[in-house]
N, C-alpha and C positions, 0 to 999 in steps of 0.2 A: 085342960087335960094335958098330962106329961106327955113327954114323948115315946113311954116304955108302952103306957096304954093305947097311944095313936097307934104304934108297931103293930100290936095285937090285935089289933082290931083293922089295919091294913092286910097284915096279914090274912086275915079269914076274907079278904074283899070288900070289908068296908070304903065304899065312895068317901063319904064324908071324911074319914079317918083319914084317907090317903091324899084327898084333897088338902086336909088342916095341914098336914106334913109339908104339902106345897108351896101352901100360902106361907107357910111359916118360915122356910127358910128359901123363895125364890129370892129374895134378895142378895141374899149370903152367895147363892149358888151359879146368879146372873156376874156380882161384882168379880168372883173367881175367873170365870169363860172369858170375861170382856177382858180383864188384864192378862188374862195369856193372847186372846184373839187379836184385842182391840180393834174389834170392827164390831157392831154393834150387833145387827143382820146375823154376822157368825154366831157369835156370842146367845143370844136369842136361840138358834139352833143349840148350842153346844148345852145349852142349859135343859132345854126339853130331853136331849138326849140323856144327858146327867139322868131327869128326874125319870124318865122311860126305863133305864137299865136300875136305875132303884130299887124302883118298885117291884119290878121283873125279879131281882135278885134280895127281896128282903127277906125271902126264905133264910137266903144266906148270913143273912146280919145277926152276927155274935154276941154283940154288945161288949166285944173285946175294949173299944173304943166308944165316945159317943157317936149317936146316930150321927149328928153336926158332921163330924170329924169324916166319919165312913162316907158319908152325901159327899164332902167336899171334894175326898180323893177321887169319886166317880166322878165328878164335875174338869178335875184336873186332866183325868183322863179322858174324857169328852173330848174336850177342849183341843189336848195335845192331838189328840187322833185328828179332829177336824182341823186342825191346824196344818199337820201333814200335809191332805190332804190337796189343801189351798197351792197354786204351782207359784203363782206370783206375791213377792211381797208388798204390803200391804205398808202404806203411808201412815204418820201417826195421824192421828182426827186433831183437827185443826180445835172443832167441838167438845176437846174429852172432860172438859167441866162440867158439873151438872149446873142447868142454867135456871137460872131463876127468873121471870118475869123482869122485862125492863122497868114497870112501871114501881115495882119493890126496892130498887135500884137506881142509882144512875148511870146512863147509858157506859160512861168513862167505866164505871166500879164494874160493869156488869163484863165488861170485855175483858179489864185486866182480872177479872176471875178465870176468864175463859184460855186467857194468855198464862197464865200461873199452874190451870191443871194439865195445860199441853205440857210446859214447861216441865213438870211431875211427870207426867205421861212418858217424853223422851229422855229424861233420868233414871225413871226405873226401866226403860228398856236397856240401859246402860250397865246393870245391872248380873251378875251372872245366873242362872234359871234358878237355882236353889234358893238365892240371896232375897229373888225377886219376890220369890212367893211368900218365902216366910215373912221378908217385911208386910205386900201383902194382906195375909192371914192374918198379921197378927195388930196388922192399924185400923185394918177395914173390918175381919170380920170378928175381932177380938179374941183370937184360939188364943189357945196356952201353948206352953214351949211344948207341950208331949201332945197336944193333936197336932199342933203345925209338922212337929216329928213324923206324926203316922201317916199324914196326906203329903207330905215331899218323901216318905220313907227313908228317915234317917234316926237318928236316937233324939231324945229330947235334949241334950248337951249340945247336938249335932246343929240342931233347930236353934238353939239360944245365939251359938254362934255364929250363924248363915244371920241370924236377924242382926243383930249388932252390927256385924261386919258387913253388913248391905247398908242400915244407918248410917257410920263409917262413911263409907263408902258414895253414899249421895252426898253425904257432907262436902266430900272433897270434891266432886263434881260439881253442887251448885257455888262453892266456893272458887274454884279456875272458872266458872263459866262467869262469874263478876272480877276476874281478872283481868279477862281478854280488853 
């Protein structure tokens, strides 16, 4: 089922409907939370919140944008808010790879994967917020330059250029960081 029919039929209350919508983009909406949180716990939180104020607010959904696109800004906002919230800053996760089974692996491969996504992890917090997200957006959850536009609220020209120049931008960071 599309996601115009899932709407519709959330809308009137359907469980199941509202459900599919969940299952369907909790990934997209957990990867968003976690790269602004990066705390995993938060993130988890900021993501139910995301999906709570969704469905709360799908009366309101226009379809100006895709639903993708509207979910994710409410996830950004989530996030940001619970982020706030948070008084002390929070260390990068030594963990932030996803890990795979050692036994898939070898022990050496399995760590410098784990070493490589910290590595990433403290790159894109190097990052300025605009730059970060749109890179983000558009590696992980594969938006276009005009929804990355509508969930950082900028134009889609605006989006092409935050992504590039965030690309740019890590270039020359993992670049000096093999200089030192």
């Amino acid at each position: 089922m599309d996601d115009a029919a899932l709407i519709a039929l959330a809308r009137e209350g359907d469980r199941h409907a509202q459900d599919a919508l969940i299952r369907r983009y909790a990934d997209d909406v957990y990867r968003v939370t976690f790269r602004v949180l990066e705390d995993r716990d938060l993130a988890q939180d900021a993501a139910q919140d995301a999906f709570v104020n969704a469905l709360h607010g799908l009366h309101g959904f226009r379809g100006d944008a895709s639903f993708k696109t509207w979910l994710l800004r409410i996830a950004l906002n989530s996030a940001r808010t619970l982020g706030r919230r948070q008084t002390r800053r929070r260390e990068i996760p030594l963990l932030a790879a996803e890990s795979e089974p050692v036994k898939a692996r070898g022990a050496a491969e399995v760590v410098a994967g784990k070493m490589e996504g910290a590595r990433m992890e403290y790159l894109l917090q190097q990052l300025p917020p605009k730059q970060r997200m749109a890179v983000i957006l558009r590696a992980q959850s594969e938006l276009s330059y005009a929804e990355i536009g509508e969930a950082i609220e900028c134009s889609e020209g605006s989006a092409r250029v935050n992504y590039h120049m965030g690309i740019k931008r890590l270039r020359e960071l993992a670049a000096h960081e093999y200089d030192m």
